[in-house]
C-alpha positions in Angstrom: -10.8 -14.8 33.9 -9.9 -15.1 37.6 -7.3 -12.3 38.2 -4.2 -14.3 39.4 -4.4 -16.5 36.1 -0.9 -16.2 34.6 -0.6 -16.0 31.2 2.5 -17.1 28.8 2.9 -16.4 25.2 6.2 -16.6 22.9 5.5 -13.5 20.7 8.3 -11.8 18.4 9.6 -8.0 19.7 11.5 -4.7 18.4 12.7 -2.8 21.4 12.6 0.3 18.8 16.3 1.1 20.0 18.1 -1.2 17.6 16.9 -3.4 14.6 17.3 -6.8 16.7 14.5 -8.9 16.5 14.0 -10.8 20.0 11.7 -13.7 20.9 11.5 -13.5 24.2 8.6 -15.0 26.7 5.7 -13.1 27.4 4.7 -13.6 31.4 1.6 -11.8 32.8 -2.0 -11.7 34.2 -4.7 -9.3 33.0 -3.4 -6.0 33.6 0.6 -6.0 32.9 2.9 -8.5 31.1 6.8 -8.9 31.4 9.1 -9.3 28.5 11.6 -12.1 28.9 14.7 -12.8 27.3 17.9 -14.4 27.8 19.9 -12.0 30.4 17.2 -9.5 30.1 13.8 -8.4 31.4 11.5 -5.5 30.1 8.2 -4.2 31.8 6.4 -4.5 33.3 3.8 -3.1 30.7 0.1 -2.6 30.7 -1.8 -4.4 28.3 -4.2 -0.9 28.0 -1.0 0.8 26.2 -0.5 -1.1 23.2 -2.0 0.1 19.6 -3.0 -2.5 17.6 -0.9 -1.9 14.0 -1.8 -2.7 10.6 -0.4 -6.5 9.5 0.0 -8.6 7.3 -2.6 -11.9 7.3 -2.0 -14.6 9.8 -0.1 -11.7 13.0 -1.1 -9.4 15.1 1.1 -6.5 15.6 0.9 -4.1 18.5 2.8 -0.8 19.3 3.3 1.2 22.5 1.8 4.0 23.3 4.6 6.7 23.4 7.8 4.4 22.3 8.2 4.9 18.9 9.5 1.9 16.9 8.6 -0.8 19.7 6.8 -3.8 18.5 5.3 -7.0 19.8 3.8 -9.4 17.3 2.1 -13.0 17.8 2.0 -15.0 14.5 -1.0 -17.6 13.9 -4.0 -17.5 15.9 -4.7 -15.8 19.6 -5.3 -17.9 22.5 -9.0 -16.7 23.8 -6.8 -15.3 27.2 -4.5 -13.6 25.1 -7.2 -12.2 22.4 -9.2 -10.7 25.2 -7.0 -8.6 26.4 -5.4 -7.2 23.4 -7.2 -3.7 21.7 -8.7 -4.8 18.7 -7.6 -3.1 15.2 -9.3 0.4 14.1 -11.3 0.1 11.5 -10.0 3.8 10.0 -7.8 4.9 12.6 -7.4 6.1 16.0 -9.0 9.6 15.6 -11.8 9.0 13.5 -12.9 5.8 15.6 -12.7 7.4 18.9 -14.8 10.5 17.8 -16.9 9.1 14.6 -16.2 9.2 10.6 -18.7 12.1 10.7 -17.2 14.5 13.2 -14.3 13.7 11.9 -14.7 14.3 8.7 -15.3 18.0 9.7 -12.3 18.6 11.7 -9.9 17.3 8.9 -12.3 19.7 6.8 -11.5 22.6 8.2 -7.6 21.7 8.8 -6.9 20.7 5.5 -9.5 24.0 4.2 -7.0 26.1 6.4 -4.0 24.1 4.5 -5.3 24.3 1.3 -6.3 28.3 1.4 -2.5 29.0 2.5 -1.2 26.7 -0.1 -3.3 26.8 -2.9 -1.1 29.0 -4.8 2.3 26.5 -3.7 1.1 23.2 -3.5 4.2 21.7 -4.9 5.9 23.3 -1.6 2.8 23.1 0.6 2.2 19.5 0.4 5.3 18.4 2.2 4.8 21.0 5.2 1.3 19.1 6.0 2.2 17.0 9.0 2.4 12.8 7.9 -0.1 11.7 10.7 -2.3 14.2 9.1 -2.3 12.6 5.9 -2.1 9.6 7.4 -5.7 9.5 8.9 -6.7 10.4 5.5 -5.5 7.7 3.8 -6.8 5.3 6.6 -10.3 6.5 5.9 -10.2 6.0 2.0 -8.8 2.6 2.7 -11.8 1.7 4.7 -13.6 2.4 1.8 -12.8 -0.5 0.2 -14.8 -2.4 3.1 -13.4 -6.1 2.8 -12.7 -6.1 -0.6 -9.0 -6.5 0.1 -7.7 -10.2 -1.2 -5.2 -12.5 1.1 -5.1 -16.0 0.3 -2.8 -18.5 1.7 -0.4 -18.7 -0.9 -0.9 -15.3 -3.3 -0.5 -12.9 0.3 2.7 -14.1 0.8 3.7 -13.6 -2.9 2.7 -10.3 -3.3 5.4 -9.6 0.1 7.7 -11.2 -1.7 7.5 -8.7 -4.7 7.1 -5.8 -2.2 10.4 -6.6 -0.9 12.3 -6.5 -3.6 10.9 -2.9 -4.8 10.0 -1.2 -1.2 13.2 -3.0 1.1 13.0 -0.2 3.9 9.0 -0.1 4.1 8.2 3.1 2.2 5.0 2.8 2.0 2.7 1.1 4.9 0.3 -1.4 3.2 0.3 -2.6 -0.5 -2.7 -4.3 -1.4 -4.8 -5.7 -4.4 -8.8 -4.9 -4.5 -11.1 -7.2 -6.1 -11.4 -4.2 -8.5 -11.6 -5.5 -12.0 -10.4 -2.1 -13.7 -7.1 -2.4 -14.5 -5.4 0.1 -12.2 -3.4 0.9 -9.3 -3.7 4.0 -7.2 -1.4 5.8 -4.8 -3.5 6.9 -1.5 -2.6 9.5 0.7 -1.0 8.3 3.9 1.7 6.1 2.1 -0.6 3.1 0.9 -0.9 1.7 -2.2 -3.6 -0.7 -3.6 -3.2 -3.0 -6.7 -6.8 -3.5 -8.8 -7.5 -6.9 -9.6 -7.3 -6.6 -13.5 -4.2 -5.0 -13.2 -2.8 -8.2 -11.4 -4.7 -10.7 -13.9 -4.4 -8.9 -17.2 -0.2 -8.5 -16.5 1.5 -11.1 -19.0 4.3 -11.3 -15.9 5.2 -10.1 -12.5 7.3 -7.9 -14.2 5.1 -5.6 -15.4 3.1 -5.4 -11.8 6.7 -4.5 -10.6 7.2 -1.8 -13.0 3.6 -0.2 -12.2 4.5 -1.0 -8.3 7.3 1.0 -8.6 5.6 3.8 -10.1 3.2 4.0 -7.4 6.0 3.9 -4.7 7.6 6.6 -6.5 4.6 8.4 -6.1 4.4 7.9 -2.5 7.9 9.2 -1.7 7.3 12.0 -3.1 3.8 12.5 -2.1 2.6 13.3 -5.1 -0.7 12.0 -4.5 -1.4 14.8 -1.9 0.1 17.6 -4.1 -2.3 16.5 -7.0 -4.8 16.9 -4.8 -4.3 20.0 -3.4 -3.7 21.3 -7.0 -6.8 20.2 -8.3 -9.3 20.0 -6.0 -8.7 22.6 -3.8 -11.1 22.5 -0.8 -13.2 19.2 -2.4 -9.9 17.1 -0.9 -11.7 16.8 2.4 -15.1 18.4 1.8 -16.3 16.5 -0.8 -14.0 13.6 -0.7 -14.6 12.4 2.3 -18.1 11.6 2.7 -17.7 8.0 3.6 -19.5 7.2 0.6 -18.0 3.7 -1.2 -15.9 4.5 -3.7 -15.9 7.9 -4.1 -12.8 9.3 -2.2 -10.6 6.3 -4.3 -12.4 7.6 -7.7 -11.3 11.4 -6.7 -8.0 10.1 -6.6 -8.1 7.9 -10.1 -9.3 11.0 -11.3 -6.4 13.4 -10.4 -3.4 14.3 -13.6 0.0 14.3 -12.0 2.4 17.2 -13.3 4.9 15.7 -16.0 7.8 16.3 -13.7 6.0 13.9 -11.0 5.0 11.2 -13.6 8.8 11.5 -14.9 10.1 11.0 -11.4 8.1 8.5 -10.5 9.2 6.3 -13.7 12.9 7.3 -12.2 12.0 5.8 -9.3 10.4 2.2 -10.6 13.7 2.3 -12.8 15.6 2.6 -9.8 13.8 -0.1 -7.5 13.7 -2.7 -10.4 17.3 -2.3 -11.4 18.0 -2.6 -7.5 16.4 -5.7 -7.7 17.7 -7.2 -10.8 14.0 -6.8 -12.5 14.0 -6.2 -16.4 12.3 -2.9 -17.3 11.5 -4.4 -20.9 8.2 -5.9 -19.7 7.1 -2.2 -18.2 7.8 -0.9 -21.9 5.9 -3.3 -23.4 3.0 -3.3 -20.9 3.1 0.9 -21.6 2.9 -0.3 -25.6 0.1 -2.7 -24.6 -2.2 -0.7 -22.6 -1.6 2.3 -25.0 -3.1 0.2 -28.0 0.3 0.3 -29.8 3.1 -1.8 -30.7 6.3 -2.2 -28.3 9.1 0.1 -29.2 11.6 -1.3 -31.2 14.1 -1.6 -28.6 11.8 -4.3 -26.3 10.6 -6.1 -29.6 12.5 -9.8 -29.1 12.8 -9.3 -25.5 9.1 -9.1 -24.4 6.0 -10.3 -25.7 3.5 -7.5 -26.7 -0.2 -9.3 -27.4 -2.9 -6.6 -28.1 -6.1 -7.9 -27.9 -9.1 -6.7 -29.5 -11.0 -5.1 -26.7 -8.1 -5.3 -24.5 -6.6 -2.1 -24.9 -9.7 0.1 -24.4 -10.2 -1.8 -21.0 -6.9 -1.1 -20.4 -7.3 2.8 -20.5 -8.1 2.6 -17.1 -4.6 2.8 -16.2 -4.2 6.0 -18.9 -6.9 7.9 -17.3 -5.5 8.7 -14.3 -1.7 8.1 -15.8 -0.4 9.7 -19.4 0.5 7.7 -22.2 3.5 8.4 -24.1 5.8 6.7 -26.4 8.9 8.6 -24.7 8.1 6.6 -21.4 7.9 3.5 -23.0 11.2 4.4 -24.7 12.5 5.2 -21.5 12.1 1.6 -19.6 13.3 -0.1 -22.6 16.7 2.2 -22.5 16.5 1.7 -19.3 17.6 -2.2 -19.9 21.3 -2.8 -19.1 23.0 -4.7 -22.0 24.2 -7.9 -21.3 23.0 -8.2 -17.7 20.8 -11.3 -16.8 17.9 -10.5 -15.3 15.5 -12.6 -13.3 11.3 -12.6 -13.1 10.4 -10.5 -9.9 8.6 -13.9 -8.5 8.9 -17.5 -9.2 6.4 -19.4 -11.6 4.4 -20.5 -8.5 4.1 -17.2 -6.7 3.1 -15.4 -10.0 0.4 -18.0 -10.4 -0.2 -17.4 -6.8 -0.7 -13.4 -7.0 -2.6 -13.6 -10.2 -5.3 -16.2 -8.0 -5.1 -13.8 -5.1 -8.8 -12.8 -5.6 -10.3 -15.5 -7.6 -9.3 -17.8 -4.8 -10.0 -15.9 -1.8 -13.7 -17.1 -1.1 -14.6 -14.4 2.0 -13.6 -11.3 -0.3 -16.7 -8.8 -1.0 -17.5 -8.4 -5.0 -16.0 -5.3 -6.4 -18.0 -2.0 -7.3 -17.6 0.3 -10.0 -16.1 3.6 -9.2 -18.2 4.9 -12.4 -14.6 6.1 -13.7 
């Protein structure tokens, strides 16, 4: 590329000073750009400063080194000009790419060894002292594990941001996904992301019930429970055995941890809280509890929800009760929860459900799933 080429582009921008979102006109060459807009001018910057940021499918999001809130995206695809110049996305993050999974797996070792051997008595208090970008990287690195077995389709990606929306409005947590995982699961990760298993998604009878289980999970990440857990149980094996890079087996420590009552309690507060926010019924949730338990729906959500148990079904469904306790109280507690005389709506539209339960199924480049051996 001949270095006086000029280069244009009409990306969207956040200044990270206020919420405005500006479209101004991107004008540069191939070391600096200038932002554009009407009765203002920003830059110049240098292309070498930005930090390509997770996204959802179809942008391509960039931060700025040192200005913290400041975005630039660019919707649809990159002219080849534009793409060469832009840093590609990490695969686990910043740190680990730029000194290896391997070496960094020992550093967070021994931070999180010195961490957990000053906390291990406390980790209810602990947990919230241990710095976010910490966790963070953590997170980033058991997400990789899932190694393009994350689904986006056309029509179910933009569903399932639809439903995220409604129960996460001010961006909690900083991906939601759904695995081509057939157990029928969901899982909090450290670092403030959240993944949705493929059975999960297809065995819900509506979008409802995903809500009410996406709600727990964000419940979980506000409060960081997943990290606390972890600490709590497996002491030292957080880092040292749990992040080996091998597939699956950071996620399965994870499914594998018991939340203390007072976390699971909160954390059903919290999906209570979201889905009355958002004018969601928490009848399904009860019913879906009843379901997945093996039992019959509590009196007060019979007539207002559909509960099918299937032979079969429920002991495939005690994924989800492994890693979070069944109890009739919690059912009972969603279907109190249901405000009488208040007309609720589904969390999605008949199309977009059809959409999100097809979000795997239909998304041809996704990698099989794998069993965690759970």
């Amino acid at each position: 590329m001949p270095l006086t080429e000029r280069i244009e582009a009409h990306p969207w921008h956040y200044d990270g000073r206020n919420a405005n979102r500006w479209t101004p006109l991107l004008v540069g060459d191939v070391e600096t750009f200038t932002l554009k807009g009407e009765g203002w001018d920003a830059g110049p910057y240098c292309w070498a400063d930005l930090i390509a940021l997770d996204a959802p499918a179809g942008e391509h999001v960039f931060g700025l080194k040192d200005e913290q809130g400041w975005r630039l995206g660019f919707p649809g695809a990159l002219p080849e000009d534009l793409a060469a110049l832009l840093p590609k996305p990490a695969r686990y993050g910043g740190f680990i790419d730029r000194i290896g999974l391997g070496r960094a797996s020992a550093v967070l070792a021994m931070a999180a060894a010195a961490v957990v051997f000053v906390g291990v008595k406390a980790p209810g208090w602990i947990a919230p002292l241990v710095p976010q970008s910490w966790e963070d990287t953590m997170g980033d690195a058991m997400a990789g594990d899932f190694g393009g077995r994350i689904c986006h389709t056309k029509e179910g990606t933009p569903a399932l941001r639809a439903l995220v929306r409604q129960l996460d409005p001010h961006g909690t947590a900083r991906s939601i996904e759904v695995a081509n995982i057939g157990m029928v699961n969901a899982v909090a990760l450290p670092g403030r992301r959240i993944v949705l298993f493929r059975g999960l998604v297809e065995q819900a009878e509506s979008p409802d019930e995903v809500a009410g289980v996406l709600g727990h999970e964000l419940g979980h990440v506000r409060h960081r429970d997943t990290l606390t857990a972890m600490m709590r149980q497996l002491g030292l094996s957080v880092v040292l055995g749990g992040m080996d890079g091998s597939t699956g087996s950071q996620v399965n420590a994870v499914l594998g941890l018991s939340f203390s009552r007072d976390a699971e309690h909160q954390a059903d507060l919290a999906a209570i809280d979201a889905m009355r926010a958002s004018g969601i019924s928490p009848v399904p949730t009860a019913a879906f509890f009843a379901r997945m338990g093996g039992e019959e729906a509590p009196a007060k959500a019979k007539g207002k929800a559909k509960s099918t148990t299937q032979p079969g079904r429920s002991i495939e469904a005690l994924d989800w009760f492994a890693s979070h306790p069944s109890s009739t109280s919690r059912q009972q507690l969603f279907a109190n929860a249901a405000e009488k005389g208040r007309r609720y709506r589904p969390a999605l539209a008949a199309d977009q459900w059809q959409a999100l339960q097809k979000i795997c199924s239909a998304d041809k480049a996704v990698k099989p799933g794998f069993d965690f051996g759970f």
